[in-house]
C-alpha positions in Angstrom: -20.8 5.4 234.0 -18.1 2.8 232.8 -18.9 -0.4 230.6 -19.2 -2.2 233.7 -22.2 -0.6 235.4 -24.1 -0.3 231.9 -23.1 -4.5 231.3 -25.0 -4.6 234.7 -28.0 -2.5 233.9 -28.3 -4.3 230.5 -28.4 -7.9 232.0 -30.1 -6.9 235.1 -32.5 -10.5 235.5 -35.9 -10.3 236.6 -37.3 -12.5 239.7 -37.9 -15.9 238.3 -41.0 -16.1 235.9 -41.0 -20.2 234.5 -44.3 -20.2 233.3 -46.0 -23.1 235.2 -47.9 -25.5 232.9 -50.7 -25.4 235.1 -51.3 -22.1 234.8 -52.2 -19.7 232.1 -50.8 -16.2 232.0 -53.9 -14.4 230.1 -51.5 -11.5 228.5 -49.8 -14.0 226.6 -53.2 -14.7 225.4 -54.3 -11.4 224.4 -50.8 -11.2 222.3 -51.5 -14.7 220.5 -55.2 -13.3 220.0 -53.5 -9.7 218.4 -51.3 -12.3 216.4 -54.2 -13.7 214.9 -55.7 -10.5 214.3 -52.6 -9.5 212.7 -52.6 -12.2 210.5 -56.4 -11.3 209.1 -54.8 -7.6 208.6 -52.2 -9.3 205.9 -54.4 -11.7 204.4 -58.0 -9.3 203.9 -55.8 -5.9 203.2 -54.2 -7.8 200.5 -57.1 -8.6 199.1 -58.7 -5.7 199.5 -55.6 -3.9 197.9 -55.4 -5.4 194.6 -59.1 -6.0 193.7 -60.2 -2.3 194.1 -59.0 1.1 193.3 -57.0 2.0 196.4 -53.5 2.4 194.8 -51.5 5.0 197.4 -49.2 3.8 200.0 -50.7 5.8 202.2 -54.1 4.8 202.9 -56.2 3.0 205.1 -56.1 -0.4 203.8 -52.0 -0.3 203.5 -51.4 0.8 207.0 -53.8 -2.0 208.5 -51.5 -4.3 206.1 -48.4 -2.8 207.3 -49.7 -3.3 211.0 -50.3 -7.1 210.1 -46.0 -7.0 210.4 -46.8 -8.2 214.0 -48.5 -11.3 213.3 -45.7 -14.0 212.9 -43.0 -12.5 215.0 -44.9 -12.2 218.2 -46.4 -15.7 218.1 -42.9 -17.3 218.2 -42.1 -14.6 220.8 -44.5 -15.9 222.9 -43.7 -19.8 222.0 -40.2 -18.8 223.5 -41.4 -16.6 226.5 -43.8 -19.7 227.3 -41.2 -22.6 226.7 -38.3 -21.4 227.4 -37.0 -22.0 231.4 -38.9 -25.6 231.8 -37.2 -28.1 233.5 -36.4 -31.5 232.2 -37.5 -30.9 228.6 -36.1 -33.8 226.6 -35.7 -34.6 222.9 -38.9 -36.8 223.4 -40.9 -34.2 224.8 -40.2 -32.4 221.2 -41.2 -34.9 219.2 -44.5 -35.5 221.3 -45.3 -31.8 220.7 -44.5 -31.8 217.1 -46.9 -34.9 216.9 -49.8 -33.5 218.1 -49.4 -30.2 216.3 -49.0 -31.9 213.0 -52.0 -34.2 213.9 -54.6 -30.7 214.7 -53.2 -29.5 211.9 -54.2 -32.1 209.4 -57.9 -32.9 211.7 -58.2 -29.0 211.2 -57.6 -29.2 207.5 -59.9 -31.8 207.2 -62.5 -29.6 208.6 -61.4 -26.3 206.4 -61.4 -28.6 203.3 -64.6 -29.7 204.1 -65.8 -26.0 204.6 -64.6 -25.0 201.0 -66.4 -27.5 199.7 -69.8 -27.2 201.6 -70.1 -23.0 201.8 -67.9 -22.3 198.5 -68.6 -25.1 196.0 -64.6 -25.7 195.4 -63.8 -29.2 194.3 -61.3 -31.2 196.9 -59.6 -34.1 195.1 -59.4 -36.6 198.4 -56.8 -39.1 197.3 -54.0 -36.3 197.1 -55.1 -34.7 200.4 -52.4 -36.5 202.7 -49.7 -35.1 199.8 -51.0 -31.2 199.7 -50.9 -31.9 203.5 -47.1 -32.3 203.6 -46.7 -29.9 200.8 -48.5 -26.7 202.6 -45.6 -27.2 205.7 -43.4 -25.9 203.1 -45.7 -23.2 201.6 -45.7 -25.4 198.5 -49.4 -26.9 198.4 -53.1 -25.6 198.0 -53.5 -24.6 201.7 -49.9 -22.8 201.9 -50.5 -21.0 205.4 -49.7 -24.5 207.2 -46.5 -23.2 206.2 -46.7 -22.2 210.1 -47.3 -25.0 211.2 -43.9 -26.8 209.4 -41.5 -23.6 211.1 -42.9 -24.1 214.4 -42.1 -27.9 214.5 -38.8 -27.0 212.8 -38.4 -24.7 215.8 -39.8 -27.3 218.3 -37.3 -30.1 216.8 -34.5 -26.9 218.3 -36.1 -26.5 221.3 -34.5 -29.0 223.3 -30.6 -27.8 223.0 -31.8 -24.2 222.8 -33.5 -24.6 226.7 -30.3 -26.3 227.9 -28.6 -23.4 227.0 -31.2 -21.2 228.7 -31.0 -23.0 232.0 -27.4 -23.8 232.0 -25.7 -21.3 230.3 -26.7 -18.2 230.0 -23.5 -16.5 228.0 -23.9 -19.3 225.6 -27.8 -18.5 224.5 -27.3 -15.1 224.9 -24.4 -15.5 222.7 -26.5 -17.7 220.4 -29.5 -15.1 220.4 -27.2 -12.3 219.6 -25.6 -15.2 216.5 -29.2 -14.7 215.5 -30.3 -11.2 215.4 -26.8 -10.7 213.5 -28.1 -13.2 210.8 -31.2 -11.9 210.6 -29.4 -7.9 210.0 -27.6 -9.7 207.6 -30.2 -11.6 205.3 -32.0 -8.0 205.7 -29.3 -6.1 204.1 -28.3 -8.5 201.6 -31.9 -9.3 200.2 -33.3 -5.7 200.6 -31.3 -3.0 201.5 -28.7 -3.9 199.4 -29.5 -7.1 196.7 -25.4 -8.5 196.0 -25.3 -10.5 193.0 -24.8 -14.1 193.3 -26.0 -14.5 197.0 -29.6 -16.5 197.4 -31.9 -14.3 199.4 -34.7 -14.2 201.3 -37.6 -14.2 198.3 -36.5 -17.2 197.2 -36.7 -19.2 200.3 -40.2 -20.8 201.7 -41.7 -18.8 205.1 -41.2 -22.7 206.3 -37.3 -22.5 206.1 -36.5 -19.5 207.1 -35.5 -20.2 210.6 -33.4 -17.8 211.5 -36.5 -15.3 211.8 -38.5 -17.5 213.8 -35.4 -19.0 216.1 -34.2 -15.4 216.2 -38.0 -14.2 218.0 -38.6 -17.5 220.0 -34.9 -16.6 221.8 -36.1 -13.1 221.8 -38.9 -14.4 224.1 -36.8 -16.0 226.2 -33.8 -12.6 226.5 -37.7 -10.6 227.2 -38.6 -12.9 229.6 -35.2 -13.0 231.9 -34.0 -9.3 230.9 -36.0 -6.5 233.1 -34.1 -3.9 229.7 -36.6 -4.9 227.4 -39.5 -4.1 229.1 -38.4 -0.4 229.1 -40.2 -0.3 225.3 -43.7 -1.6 226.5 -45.2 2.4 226.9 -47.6 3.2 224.9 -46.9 6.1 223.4 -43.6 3.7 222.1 -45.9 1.7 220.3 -47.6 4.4 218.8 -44.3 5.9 217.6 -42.7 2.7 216.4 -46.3 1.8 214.7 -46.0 5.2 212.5 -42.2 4.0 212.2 -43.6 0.9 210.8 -45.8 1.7 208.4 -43.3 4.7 207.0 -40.2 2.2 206.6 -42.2 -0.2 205.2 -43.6 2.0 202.1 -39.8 3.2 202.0 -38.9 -0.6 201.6 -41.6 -0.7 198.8 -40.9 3.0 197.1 -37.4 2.1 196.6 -36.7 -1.8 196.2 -40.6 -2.9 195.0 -41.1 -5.1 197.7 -44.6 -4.3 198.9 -45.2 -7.5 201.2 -43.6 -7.0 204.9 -43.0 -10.8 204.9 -39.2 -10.1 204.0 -38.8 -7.3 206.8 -39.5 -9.3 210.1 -35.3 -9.1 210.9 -35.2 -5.3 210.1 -34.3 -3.1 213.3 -37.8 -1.1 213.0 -39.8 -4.1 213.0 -38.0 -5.6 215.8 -38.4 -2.7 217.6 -41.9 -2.6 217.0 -42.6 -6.4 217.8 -40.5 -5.9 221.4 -42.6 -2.9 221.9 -46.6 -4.4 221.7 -45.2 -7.6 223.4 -44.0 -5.7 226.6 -47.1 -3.0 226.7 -49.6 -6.3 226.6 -47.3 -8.9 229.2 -47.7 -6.2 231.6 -51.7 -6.2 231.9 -53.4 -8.0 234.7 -55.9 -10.1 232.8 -58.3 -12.3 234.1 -61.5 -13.3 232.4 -63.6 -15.7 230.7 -63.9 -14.6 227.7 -60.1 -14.5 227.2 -60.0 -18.3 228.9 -62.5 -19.6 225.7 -60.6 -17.7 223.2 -57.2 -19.5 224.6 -58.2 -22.9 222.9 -59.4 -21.6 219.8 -56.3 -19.6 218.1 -55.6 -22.6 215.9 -58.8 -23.6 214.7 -59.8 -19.7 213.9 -56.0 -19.4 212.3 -56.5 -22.2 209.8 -60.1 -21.2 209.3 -59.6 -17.7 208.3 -59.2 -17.8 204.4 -62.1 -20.0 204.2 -64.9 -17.1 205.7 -62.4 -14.5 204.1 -63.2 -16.1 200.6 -66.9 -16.4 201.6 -67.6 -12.8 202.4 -64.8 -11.1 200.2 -67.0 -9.8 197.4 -69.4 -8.4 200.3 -66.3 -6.5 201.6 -64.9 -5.3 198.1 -68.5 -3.2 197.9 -67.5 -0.8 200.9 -65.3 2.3 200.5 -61.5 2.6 201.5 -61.4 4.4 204.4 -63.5 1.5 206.2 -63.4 -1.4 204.0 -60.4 -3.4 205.5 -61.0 -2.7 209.1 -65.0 -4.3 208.7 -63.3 -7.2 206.7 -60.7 -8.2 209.1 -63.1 -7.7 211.9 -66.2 -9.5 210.0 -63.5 -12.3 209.0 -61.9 -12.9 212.9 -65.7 -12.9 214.8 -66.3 -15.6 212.1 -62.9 -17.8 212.1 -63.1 -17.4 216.1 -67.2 -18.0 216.5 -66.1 -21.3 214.3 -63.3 -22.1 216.4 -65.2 -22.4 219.5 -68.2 -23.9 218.1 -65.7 -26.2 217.0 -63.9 -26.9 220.3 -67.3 -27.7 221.9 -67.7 -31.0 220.0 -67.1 -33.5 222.8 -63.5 -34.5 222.6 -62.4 -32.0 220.2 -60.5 -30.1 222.9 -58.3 -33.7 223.6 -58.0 -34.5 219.7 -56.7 -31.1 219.2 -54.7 -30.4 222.2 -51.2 -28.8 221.6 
């Protein structure tokens, strides 16, 4: 087998898949809905981590954290398998999209604000609300997980020049996606396999700005969704071995350097790996239902929702042991962020106001 024949097996295309935007592929659903979940793993294992006794690396409550690695990285996986391949997507097309992020962002703010206030007696000083606003898209204010919300328009304001490319030159995003998995090896190695001197790294850079992680997965959306190669990771018993991977590289990471959050390993090899993995075994189910069609809407609500019922029911959660503490908080805290969600997007025009 020379070069040539494997440079053809590696780029071997798949039949065109644009997603339409009048259809939704349900798969991608169940990967935004696993993103979420993901998300609740970080957030409630933390939690439960620090403010009881567990203290080994290898327990319960660290690998359901250490699962939580998926959270981020697949979302804008998907944002790039799902954009990625239009037609005719101009600059102002970006900017409408950023718009009406930024303005169900704020609306669902508002609304978690509101919730503090009513269900957890925290005081909200309202004249300085529009300023912690534009602080939290930089993880810098008193809501800091918006942070999400500031990268994703920072990778929407990209978008346009980066589908170009995609349509009408492959070499060049390929080359461009290959620009960014190097830079993302490289911030790796530099901020945690091996800290130089001198060089700003990772740590000291907001989740906001960090760009070359979430550029790096959106294109690795795109590469998944033209390249049939990829796919060849989407088995389970992959997963399963990458997900043990995972969770034993990721206690190395914290053994050896003292970084115990997984925040700073999204461009390492194994998490990559792992990430390609669950998004190819879920993209190839045949889903169609309703309950997956109500949860579609709600992702964002239940997202920016989250820390508000996790704060409400975290001392209930801190009273059950270990071994089945983290898994009842994440899956107590997700029935109630998405339960809140669709309650939510059931108000009459709520489902216009806060349209992506």
């Amino acid at each position: 087998m020379n070069f040539a024949t494997i440079s053809r097996a590696l780029l071997a295309e798949k039949p065109d898949v644009i997603v339409s935007g009048q259809k939704r592929i349900q798969s991608l659903d169940m990967i935004k809905l696993l993103s979420f979940i993901g998300v609740l793993c970080l957030h409630c294992s933390y939690v439960y981590y620090f403010y009881t006794s567990v203290n080994s690396l290898w327990s319960v409550t660290r690998f359901v954290y250490c699962m939580g690695v998926l959270a981020i990285p697949l979302f804008f996986m998907v944002s790039g398998y799902q954009l990625l391949g239009r037609n005719n997507v101009s600059l102002a097309y970006s900017v409408g999209k950023i718009a009406r992020l930024l303005r169900a962002a704020f609306i669902l703010y508002l609304v978690a604000l509101a919730a503090e206030w009513l269900l957890l007696g925290m005081e909200v000083d309202i004249t300085g609300i529009p300023w912690q606003f534009c602080l939290n898209l930089f993880q810098k204010g008193d809501y800091g997980l918006l942070w999400f919300v500031g990268g994703l328009s920072l990778v929407y304001m990209a978008y346009p020049l980066v589908n170009r490319w995609y349509c009408g030159n492959k070499g060049l995003f390929l080359g461009l996606s290959v620009l960014l998995l190097a830079v993302m090896t490289a911030v790796f190695f530099v901020s945690v396999v091996r800290p130089m001197a001198g060089v700003t790294r990772e740590m000291g850079i907001s989740q906001t700005l960090r760009l070359w992680n979430w550029l790096g997965y959106f294109c690795l959306g795109g590469l998944f969704k033209r390249y049939k190669v990829l796919g060849a990771l989407g088995r389970l018993p992959v997963v399963v071995t990458m997900a043990c991977v995972c969770f034993v590289f990721l206690n190395l990471v914290m053994s050896r350097r003292g970084i115990w959050v997984c925040e700073y390993c999204y461009a390492s090899v194994p998490v990559i790996l792992f990430v390609i993995s669950v998004f190819a075994c879920i993209i190839k189910l045949k889903i169609d239902n309703r309950l997956m069609a109500e949860l579609a809407v709600v992702f964002m609500p239940a997202y920016i929702f989250g820390p508000v019922f996790q704060l409400l029911v975290t001392d209930w959660m801190l009273l059950l042991p270990e071994a089945v503490g983290t898994l009842v908080f994440v899956a107590v805290n997700a029935v109630l962020a998405l339960t809140a969600g669709w309650l939510l997007m059931k108000i009459p025009g709520a489902r216009k106001l806060l349209r992506l």
